[in-house]
PDB file of the backbone (N, CA, C, O) and the ligand in Angstrom, with CONECT records:
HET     ZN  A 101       1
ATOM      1  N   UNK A   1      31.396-130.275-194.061  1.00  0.00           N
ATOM      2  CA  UNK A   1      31.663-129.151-194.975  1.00  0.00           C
ATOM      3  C   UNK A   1      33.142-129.130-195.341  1.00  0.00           C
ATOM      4  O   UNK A   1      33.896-129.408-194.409  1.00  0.00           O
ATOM      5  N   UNK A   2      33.580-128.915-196.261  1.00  0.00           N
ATOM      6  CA  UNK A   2      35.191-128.743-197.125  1.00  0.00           C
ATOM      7  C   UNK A   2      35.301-127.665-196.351  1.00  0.00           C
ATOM      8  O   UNK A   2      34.367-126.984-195.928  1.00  0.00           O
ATOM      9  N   UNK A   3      36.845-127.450-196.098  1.00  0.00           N
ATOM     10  CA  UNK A   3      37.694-127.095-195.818  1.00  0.00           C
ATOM     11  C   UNK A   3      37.959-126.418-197.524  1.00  0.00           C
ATOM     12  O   UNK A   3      38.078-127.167-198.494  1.00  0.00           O
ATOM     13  N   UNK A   4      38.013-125.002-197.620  1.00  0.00           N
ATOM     14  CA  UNK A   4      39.007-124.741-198.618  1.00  0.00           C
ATOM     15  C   UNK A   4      39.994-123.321-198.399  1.00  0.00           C
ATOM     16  O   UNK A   4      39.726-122.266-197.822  1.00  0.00           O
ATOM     17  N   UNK A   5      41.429-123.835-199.219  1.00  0.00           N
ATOM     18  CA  UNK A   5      42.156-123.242-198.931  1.00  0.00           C
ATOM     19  C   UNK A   5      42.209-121.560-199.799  1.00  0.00           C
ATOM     20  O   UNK A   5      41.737-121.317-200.910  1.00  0.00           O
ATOM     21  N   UNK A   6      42.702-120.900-199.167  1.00  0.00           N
ATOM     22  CA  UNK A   6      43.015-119.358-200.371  1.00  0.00           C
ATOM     23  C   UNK A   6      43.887-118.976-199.748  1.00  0.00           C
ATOM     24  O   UNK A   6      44.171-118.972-198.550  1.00  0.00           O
ATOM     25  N   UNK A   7      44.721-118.335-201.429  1.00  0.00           N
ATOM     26  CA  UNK A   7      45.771-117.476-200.364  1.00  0.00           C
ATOM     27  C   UNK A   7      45.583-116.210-201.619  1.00  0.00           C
ATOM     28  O   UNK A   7      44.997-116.292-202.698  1.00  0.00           O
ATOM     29  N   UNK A   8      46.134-115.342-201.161  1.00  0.00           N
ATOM     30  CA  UNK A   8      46.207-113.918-201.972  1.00  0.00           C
ATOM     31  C   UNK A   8      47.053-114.248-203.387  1.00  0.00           C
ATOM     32  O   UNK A   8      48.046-114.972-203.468  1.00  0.00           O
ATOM     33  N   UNK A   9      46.350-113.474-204.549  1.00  0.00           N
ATOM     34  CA  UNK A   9      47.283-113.309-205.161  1.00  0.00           C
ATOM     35  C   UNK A   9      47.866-112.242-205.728  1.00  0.00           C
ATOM     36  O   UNK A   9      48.640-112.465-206.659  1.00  0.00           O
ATOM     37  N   UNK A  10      47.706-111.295-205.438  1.00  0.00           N
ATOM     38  CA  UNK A  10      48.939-110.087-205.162  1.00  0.00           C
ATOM     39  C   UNK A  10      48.897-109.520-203.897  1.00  0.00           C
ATOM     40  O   UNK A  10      49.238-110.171-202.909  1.00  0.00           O
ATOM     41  N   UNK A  11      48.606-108.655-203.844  1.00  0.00           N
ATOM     42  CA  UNK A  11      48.414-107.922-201.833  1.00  0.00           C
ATOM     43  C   UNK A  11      47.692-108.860-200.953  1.00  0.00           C
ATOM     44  O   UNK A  11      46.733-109.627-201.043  1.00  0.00           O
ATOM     45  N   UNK A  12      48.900-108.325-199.698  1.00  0.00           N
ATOM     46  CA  UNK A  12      47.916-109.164-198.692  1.00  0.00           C
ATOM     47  C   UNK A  12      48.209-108.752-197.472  1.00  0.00           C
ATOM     48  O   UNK A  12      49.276-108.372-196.988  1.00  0.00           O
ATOM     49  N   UNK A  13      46.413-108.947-196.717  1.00  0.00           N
ATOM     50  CA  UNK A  13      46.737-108.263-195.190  1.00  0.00           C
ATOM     51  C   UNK A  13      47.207-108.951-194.334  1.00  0.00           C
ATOM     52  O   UNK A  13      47.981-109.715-194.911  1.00  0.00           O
ATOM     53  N   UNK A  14      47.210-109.224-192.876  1.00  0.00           N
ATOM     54  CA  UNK A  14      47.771-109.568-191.916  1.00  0.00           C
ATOM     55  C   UNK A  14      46.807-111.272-191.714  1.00  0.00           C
ATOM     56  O   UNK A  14      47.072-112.422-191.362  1.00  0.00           O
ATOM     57  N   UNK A  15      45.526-110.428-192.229  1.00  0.00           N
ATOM     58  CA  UNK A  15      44.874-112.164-192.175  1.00  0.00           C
ATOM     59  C   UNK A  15      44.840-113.271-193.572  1.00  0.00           C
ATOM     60  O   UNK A  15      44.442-114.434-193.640  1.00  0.00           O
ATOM     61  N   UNK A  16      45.310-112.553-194.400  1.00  0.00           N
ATOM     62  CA  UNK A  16      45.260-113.309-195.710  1.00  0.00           C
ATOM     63  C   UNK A  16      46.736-113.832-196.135  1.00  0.00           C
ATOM     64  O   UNK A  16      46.988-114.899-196.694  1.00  0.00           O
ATOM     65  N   UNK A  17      47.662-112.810-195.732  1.00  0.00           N
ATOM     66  CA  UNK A  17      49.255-113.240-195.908  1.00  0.00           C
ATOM     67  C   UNK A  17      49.574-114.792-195.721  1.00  0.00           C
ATOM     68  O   UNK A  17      49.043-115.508-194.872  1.00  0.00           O
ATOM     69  N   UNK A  18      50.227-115.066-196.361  1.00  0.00           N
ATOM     70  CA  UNK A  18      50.917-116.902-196.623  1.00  0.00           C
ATOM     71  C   UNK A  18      49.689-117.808-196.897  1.00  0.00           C
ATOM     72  O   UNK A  18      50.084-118.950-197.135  1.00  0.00           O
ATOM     73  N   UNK A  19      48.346-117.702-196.948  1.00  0.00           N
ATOM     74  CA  UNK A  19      46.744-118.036-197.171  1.00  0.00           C
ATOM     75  C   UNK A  19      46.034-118.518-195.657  1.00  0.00           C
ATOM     76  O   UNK A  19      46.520-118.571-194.527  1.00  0.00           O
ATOM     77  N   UNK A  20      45.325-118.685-195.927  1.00  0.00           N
ATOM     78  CA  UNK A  20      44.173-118.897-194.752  1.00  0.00           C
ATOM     79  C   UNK A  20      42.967-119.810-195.314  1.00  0.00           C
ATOM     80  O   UNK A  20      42.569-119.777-196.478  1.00  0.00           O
ATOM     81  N   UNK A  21      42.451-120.636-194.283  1.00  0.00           N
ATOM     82  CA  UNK A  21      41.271-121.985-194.769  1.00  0.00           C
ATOM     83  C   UNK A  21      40.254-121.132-194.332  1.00  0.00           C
ATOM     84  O   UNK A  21      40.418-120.223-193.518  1.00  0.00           O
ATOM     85  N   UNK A  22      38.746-121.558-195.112  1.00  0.00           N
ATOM     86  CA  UNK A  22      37.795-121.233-194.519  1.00  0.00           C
ATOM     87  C   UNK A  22      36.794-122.257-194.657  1.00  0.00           C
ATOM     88  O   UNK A  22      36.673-122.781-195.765  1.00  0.00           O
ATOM     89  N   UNK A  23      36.007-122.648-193.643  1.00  0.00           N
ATOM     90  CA  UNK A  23      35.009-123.367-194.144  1.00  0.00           C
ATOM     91  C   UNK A  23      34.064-123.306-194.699  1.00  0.00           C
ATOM     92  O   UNK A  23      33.230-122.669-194.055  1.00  0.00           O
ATOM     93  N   UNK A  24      33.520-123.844-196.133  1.00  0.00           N
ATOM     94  CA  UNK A  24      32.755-123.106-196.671  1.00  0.00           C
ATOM     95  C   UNK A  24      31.920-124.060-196.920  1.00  0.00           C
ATOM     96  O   UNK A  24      32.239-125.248-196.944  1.00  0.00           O
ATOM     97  N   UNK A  25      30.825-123.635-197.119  1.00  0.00           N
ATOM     98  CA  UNK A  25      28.953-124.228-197.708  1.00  0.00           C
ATOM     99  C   UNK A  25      29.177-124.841-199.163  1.00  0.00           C
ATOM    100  O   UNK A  25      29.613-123.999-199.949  1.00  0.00           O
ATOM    101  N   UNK A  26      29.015-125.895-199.614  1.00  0.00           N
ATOM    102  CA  UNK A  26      29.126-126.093-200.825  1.00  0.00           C
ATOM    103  C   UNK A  26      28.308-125.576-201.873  1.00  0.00           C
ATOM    104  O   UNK A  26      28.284-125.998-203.030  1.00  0.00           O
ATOM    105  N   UNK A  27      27.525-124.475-201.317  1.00  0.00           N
ATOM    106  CA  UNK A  27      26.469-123.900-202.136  1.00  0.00           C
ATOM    107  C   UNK A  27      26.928-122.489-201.533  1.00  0.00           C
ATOM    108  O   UNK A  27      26.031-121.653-201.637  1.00  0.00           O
ATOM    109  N   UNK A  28      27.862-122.109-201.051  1.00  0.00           N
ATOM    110  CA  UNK A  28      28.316-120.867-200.831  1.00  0.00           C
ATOM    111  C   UNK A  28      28.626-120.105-202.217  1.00  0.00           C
ATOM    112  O   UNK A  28      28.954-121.005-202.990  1.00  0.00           O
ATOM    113  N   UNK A  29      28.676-118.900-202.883  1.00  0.00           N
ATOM    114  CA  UNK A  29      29.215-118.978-203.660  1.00  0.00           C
ATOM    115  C   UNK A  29      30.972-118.636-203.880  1.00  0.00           C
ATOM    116  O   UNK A  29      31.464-118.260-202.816  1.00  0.00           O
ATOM    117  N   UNK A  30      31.822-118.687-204.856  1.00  0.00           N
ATOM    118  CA  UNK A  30      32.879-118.765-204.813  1.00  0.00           C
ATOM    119  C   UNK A  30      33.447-117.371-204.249  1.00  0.00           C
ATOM    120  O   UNK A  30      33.301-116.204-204.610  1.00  0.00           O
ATOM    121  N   UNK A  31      34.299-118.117-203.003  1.00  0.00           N
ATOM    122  CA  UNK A  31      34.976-116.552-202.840  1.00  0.00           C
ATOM    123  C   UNK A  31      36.400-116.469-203.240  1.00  0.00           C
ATOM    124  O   UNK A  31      37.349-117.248-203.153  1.00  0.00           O
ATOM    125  N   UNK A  32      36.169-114.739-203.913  1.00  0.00           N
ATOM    126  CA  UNK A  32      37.093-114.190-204.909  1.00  0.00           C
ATOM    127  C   UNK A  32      38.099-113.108-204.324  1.00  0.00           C
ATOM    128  O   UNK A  32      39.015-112.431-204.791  1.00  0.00           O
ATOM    129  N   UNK A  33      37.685-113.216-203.467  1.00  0.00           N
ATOM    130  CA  UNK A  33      38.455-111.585-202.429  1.00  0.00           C
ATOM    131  C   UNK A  33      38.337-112.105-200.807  1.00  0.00           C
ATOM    132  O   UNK A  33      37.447-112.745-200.246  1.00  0.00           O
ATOM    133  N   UNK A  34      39.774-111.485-200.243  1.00  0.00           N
ATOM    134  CA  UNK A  34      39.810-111.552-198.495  1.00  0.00           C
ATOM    135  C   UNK A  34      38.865-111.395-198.229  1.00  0.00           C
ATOM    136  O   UNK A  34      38.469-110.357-198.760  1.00  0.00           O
ATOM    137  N   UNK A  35      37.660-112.145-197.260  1.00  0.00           N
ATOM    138  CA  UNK A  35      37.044-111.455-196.260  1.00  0.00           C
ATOM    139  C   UNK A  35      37.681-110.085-195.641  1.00  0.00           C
ATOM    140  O   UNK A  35      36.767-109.384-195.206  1.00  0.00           O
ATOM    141  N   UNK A  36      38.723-109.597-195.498  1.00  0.00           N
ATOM    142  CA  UNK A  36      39.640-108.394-194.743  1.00  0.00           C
ATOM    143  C   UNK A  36      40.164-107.401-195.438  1.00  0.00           C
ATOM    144  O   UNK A  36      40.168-106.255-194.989  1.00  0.00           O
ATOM    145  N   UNK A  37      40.648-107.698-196.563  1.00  0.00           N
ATOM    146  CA  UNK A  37      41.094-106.452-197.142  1.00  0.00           C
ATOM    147  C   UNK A  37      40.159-106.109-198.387  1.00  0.00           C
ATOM    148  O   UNK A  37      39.794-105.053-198.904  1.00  0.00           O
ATOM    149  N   UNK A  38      39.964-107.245-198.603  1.00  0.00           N
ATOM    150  CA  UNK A  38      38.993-107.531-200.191  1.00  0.00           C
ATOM    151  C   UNK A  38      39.907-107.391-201.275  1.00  0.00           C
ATOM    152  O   UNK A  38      39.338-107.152-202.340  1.00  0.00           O
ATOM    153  N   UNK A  39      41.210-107.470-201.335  1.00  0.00           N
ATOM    154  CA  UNK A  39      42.036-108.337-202.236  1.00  0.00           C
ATOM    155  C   UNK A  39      41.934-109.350-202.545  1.00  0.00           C
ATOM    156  O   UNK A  39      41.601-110.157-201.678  1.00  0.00           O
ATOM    157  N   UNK A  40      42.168-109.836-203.950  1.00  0.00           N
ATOM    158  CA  UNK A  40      41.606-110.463-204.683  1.00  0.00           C
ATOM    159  C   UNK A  40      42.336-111.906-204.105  1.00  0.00           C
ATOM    160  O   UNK A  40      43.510-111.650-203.837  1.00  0.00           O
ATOM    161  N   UNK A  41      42.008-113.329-203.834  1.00  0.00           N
ATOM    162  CA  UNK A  41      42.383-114.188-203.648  1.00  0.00           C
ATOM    163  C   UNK A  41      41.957-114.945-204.409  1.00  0.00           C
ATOM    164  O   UNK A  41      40.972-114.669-205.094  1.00  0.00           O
ATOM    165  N   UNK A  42      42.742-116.378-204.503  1.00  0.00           N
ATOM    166  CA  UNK A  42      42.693-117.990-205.132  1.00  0.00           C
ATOM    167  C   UNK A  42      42.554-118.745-204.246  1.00  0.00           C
ATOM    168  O   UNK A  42      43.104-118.854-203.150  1.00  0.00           O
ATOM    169  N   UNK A  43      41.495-119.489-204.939  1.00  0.00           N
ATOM    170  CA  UNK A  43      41.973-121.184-204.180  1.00  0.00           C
ATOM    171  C   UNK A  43      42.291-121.740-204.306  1.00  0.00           C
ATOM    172  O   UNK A  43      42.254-122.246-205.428  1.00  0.00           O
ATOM    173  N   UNK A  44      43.170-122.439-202.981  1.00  0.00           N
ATOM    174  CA  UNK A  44      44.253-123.361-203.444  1.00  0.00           C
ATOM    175  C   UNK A  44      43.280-124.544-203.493  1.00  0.00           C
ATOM    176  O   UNK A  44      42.194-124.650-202.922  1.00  0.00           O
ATOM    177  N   UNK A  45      44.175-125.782-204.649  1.00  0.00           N
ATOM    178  CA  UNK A  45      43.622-126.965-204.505  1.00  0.00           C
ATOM    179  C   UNK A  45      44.504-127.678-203.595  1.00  0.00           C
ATOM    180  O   UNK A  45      45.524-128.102-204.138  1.00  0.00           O
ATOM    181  N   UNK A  46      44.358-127.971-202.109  1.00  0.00           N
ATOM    182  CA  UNK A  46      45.076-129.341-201.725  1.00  0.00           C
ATOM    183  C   UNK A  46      45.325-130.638-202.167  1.00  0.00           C
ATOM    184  O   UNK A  46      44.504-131.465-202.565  1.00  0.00           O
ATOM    185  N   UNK A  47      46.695-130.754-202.045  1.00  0.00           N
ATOM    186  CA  UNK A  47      46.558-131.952-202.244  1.00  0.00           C
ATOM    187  C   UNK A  47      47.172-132.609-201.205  1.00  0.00           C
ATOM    188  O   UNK A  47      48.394-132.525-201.076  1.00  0.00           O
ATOM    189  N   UNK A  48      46.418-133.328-200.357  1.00  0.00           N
ATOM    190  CA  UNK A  48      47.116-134.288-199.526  1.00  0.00           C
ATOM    191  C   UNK A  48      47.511-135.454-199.952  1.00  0.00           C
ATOM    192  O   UNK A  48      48.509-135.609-199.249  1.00  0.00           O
ATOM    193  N   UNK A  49      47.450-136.213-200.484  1.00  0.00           N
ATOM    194  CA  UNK A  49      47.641-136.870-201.082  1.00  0.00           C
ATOM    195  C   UNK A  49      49.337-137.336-201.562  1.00  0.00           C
ATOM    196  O   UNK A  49      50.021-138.300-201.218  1.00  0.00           O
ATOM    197  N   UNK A  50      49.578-136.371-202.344  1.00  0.00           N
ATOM    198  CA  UNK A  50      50.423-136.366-203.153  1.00  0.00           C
ATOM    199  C   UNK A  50      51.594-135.322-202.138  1.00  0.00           C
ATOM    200  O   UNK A  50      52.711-135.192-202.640  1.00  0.00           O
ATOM    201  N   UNK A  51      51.422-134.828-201.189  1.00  0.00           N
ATOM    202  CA  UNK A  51      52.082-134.253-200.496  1.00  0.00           C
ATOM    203  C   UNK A  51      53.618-135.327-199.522  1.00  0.00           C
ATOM    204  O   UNK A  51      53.468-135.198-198.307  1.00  0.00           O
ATOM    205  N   UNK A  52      54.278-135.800-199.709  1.00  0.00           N
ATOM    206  CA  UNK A  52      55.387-136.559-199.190  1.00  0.00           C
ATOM    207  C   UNK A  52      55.212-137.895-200.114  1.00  0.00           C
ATOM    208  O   UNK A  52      55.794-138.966-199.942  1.00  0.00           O
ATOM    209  N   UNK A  53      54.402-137.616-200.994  1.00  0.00           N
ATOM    210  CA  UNK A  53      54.468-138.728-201.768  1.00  0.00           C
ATOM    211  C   UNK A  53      54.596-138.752-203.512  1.00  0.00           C
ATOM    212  O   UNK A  53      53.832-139.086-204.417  1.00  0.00           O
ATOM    213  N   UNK A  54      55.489-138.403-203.467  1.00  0.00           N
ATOM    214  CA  UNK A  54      55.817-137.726-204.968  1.00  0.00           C
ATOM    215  C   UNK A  54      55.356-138.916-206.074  1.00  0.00           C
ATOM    216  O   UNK A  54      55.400-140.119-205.816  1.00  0.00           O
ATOM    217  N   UNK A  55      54.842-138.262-207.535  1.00  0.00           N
ATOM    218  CA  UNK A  55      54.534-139.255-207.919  1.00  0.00           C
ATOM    219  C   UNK A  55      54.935-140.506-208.552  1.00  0.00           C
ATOM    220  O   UNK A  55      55.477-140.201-209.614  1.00  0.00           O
ATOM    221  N   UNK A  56      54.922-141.773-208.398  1.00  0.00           N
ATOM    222  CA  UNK A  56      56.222-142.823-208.106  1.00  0.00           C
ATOM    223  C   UNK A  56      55.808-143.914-208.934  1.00  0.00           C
ATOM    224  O   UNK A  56      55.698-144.954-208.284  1.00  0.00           O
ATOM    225  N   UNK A  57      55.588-144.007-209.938  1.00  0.00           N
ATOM    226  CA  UNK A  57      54.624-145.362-210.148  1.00  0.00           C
ATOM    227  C   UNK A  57      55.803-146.569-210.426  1.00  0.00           C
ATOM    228  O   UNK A  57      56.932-146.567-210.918  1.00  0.00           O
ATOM    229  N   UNK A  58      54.693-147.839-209.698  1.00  0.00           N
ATOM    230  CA  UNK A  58      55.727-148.790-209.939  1.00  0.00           C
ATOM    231  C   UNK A  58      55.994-149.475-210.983  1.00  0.00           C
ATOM    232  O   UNK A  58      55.388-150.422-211.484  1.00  0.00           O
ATOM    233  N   UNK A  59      57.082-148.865-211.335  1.00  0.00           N
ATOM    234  CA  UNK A  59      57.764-149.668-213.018  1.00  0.00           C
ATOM    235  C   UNK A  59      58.687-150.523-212.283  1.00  0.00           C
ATOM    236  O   UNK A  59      59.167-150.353-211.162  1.00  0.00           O
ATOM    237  N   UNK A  60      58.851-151.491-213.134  1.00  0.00           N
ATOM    238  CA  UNK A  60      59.997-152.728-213.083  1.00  0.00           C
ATOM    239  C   UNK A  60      61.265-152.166-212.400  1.00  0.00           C
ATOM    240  O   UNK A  60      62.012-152.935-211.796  1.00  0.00           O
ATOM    241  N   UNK A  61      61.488-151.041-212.467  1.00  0.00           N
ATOM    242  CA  UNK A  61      63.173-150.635-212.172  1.00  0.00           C
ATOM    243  C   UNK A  61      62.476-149.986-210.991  1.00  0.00           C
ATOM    244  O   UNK A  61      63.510-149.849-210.336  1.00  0.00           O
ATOM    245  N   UNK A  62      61.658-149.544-210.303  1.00  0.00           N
ATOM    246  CA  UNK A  62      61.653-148.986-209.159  1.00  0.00           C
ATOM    247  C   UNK A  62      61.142-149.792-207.940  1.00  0.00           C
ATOM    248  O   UNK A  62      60.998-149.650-206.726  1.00  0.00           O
ATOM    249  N   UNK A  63      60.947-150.698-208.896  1.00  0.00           N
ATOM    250  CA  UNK A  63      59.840-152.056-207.834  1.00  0.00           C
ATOM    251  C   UNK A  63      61.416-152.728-206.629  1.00  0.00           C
ATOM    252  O   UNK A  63      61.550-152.854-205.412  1.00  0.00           O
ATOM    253  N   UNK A  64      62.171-152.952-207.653  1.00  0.00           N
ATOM    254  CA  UNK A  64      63.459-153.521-207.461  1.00  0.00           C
ATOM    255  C   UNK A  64      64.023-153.240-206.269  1.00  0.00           C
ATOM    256  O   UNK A  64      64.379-153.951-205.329  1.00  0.00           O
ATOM    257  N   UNK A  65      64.053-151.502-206.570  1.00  0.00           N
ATOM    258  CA  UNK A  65      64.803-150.736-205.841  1.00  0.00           C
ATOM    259  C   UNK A  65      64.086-150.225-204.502  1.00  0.00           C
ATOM    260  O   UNK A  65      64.852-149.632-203.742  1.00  0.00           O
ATOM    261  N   UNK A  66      62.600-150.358-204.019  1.00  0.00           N
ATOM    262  CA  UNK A  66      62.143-150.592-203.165  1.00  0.00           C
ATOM    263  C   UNK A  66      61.971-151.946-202.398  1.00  0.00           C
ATOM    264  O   UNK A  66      61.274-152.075-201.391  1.00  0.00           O
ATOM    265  N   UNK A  67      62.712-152.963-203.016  1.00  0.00           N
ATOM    266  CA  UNK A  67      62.597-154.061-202.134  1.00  0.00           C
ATOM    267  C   UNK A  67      61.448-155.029-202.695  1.00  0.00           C
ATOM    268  O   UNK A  67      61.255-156.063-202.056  1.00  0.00           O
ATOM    269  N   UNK A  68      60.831-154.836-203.596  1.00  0.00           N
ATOM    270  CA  UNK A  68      59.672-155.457-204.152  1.00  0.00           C
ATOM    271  C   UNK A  68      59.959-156.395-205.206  1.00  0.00           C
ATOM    272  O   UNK A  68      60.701-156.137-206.155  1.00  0.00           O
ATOM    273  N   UNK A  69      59.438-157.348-205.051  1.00  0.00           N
ATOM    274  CA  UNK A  69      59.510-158.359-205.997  1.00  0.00           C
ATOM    275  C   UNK A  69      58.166-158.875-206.915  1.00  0.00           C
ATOM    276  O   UNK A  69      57.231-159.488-206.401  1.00  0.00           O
ATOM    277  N   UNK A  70      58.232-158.530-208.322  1.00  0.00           N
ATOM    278  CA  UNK A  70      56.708-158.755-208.656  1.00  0.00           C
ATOM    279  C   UNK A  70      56.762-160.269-209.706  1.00  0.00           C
ATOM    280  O   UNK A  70      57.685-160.890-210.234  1.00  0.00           O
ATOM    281  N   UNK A  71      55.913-160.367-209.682  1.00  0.00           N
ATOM    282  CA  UNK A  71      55.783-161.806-210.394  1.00  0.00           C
ATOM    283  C   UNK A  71      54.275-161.987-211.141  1.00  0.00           C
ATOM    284  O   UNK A  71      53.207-161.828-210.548  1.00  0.00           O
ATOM    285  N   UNK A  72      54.439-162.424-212.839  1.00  0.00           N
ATOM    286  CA  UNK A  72      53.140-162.412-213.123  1.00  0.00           C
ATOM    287  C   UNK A  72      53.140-163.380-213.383  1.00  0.00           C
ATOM    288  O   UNK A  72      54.101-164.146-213.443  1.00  0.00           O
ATOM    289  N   UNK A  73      52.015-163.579-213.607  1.00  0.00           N
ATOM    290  CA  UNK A  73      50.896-164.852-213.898  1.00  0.00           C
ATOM    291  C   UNK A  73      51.334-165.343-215.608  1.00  0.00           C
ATOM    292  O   UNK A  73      51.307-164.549-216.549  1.00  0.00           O
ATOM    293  N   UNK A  74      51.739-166.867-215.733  1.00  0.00           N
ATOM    294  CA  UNK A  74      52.008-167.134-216.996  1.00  0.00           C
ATOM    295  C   UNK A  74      50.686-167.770-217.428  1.00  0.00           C
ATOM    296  O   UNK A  74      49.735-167.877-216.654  1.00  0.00           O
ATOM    297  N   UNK A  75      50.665-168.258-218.912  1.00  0.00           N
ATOM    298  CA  UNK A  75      49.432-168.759-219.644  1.00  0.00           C
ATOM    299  C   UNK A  75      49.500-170.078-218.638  1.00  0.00           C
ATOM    300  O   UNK A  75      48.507-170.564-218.097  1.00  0.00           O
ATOM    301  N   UNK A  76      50.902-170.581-218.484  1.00  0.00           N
ATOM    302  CA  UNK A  76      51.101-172.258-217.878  1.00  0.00           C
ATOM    303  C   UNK A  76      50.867-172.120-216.665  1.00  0.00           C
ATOM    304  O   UNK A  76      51.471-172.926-215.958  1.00  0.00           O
ATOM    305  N   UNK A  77      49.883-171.034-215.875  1.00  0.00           N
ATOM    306  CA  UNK A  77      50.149-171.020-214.629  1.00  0.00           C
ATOM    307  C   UNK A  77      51.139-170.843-213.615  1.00  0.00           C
ATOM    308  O   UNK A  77      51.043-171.073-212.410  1.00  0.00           O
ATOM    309  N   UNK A  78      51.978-170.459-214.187  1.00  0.00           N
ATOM    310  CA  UNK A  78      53.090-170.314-213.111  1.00  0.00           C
ATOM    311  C   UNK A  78      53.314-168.763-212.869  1.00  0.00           C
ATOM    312  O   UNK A  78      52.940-167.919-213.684  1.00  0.00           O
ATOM    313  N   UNK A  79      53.846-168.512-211.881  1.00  0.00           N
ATOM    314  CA  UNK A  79      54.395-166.770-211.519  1.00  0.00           C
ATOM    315  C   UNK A  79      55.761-166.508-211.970  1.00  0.00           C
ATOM    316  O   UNK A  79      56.726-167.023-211.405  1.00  0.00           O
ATOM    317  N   UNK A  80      55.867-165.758-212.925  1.00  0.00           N
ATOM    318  CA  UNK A  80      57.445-165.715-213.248  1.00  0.00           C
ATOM    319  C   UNK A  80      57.714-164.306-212.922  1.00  0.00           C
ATOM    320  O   UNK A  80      57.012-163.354-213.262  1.00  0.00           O
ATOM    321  N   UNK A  81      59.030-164.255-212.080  1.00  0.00           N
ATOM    322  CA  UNK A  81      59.576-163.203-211.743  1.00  0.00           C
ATOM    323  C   UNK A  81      59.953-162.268-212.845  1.00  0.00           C
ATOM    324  O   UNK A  81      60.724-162.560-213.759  1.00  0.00           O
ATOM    325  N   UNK A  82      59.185-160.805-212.645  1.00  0.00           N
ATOM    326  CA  UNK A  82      59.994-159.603-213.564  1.00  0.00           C
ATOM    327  C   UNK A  82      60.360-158.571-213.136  1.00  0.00           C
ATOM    328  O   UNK A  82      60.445-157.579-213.861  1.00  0.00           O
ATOM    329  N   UNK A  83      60.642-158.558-211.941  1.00  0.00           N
ATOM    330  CA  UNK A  83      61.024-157.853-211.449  1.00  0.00           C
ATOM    331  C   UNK A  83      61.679-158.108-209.934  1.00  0.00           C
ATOM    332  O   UNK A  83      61.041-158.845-209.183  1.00  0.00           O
ATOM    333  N   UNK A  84      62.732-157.618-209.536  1.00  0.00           N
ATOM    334  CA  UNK A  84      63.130-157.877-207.581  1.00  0.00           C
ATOM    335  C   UNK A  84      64.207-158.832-207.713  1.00  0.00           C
ATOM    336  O   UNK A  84      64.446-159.614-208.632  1.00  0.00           O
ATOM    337  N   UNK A  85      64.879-158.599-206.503  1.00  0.00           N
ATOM    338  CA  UNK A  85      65.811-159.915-206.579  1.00  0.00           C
ATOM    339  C   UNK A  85      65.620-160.789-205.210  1.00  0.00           C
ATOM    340  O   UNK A  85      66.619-161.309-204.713  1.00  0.00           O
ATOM    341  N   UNK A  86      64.262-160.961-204.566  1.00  0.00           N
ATOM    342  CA  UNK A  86      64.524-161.782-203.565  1.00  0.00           C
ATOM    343  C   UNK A  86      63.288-162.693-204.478  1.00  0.00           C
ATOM    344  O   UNK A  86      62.586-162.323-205.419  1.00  0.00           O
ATOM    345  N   UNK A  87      63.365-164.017-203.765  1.00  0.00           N
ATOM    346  CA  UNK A  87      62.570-165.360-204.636  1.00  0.00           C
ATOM    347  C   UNK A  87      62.854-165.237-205.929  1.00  0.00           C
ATOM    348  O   UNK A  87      63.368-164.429-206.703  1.00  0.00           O
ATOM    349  N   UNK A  88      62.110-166.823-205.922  1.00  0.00           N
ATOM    350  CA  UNK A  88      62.548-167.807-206.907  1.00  0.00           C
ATOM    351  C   UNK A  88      61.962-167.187-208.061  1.00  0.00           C
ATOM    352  O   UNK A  88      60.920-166.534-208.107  1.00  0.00           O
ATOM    353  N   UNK A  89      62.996-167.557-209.266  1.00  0.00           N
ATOM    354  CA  UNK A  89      62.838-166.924-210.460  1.00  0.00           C
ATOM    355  C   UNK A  89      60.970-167.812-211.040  1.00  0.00           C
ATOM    356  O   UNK A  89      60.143-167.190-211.707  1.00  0.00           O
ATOM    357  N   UNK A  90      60.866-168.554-210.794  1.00  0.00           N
ATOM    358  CA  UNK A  90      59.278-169.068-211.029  1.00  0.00           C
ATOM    359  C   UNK A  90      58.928-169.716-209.913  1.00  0.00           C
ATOM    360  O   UNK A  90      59.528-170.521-209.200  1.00  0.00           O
ATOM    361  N   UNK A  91      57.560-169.104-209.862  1.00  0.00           N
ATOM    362  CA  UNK A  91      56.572-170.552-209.028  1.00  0.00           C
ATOM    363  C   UNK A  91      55.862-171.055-209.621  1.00  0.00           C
ATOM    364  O   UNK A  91      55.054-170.675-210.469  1.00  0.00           O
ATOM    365  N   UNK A  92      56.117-171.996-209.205  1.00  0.00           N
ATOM    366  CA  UNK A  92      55.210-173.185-210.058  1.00  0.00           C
ATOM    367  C   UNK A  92      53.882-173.706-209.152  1.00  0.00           C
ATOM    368  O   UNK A  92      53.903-173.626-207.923  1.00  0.00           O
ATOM    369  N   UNK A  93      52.793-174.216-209.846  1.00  0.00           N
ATOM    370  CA  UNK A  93      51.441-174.098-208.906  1.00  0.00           C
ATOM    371  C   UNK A  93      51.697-175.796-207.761  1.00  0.00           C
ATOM    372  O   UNK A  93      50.869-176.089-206.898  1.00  0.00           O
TER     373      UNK A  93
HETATM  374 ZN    ZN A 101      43.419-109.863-196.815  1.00  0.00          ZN2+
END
């Protein structure tokens, strides 16, 4: 069963303050209010994911700067470096 998160969004009691998980039935229906005060709450969407991992995609200039060296595939078969500065600017097959 999911785990989902809520936290209040205006008032909040002692059990809803900063949010609280509940486990819920996926056929539960949506809850809209504390179990406790019956102030109105949201759910949060988690994201674990994306949590210490901001979103980073690897472009040519960041590949570099992590230490990565990428190399693609030419029509002649060979790997030519476009990115990184460790290895050889081509491999050849
Ligand atoms: Zn509450």
């Amino acid at each position: 069963m999911p785990i989902y998160e809520y936290e209040p969004v205006d008032e909040s009691c002692e059990f809803c303050r900063g949010g609280f998980e509940l486990l819920r039935d996926m056929n539960d229906e949506v809850l809209t209010e504390c179990p406790k005060c019956h102030k109105p709450v949201k759910r949060v969407i988690s994201t674990p994911f994306v949590q210490g991992h901001p979103l980073d995609p690897l472009n040519p200039g960041n590949l570099a700067e992590k230490g990565f060296t990428k190399y693609e595939k030419t029509a002649e078969g060979e790997y030519r470096k476009t990115a990184g500065l460790r290895g050889p600017d081509v491999i050849k097959r």
